[in-house]
N, C-alpha and C positions, 0 to 999 in steps of 0.2 A: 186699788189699795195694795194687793200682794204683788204687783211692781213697784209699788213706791219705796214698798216693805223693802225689797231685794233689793233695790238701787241705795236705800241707805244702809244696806250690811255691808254693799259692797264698799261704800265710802266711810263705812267703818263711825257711822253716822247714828249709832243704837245702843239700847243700854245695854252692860257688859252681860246681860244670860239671853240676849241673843248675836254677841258678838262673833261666834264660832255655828253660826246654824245655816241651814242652806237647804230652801224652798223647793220643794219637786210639786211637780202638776200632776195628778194622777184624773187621766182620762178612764173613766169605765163604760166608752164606746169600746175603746181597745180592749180594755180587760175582755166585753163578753166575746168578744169578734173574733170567728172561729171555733165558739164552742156549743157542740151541738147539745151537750147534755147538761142537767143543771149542776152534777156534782164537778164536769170539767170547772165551770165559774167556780165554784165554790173551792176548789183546791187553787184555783190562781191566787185568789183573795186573801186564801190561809195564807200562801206565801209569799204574798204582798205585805200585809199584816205582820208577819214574824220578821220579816227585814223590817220594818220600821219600826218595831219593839226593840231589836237590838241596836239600833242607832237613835242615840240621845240627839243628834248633830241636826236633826229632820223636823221641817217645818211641812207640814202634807196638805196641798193646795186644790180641793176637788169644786170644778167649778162647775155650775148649774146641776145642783142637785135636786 
């Protein structure tokens, strides 16, 4: 579904409030990977979060949750 999604932004193939948007995968293998303590996650997350607060442009694609 969330490639079919992208393949029709890209061909410009969507209604116009999602004509300027642009799909990110957010794996949270990677997020915890690396951190040994629960507040490390927990500060990557705040700063995952606050970028995609400030960007209207983001469609955020978390798969197998």
């Amino acid at each position: 579904i969330v490639e079919g999604l992208a393949q029709r932004i890209m061909e410009g193939r969507v209604p116009i409030f999602l004509a300027n948007k642009r799909i990110v995968a957010l794996d949270l293998s990677l997020i915890v990977a690396g951190t040994k303590y629960r507040g490390q996650f927990e500060e990557r997350l705040k700063g995952i979060l606050k970028e995609l607060k400030e960007s209207k442009e983001l469609i955020v694609f978390i798969d197998e949750i």
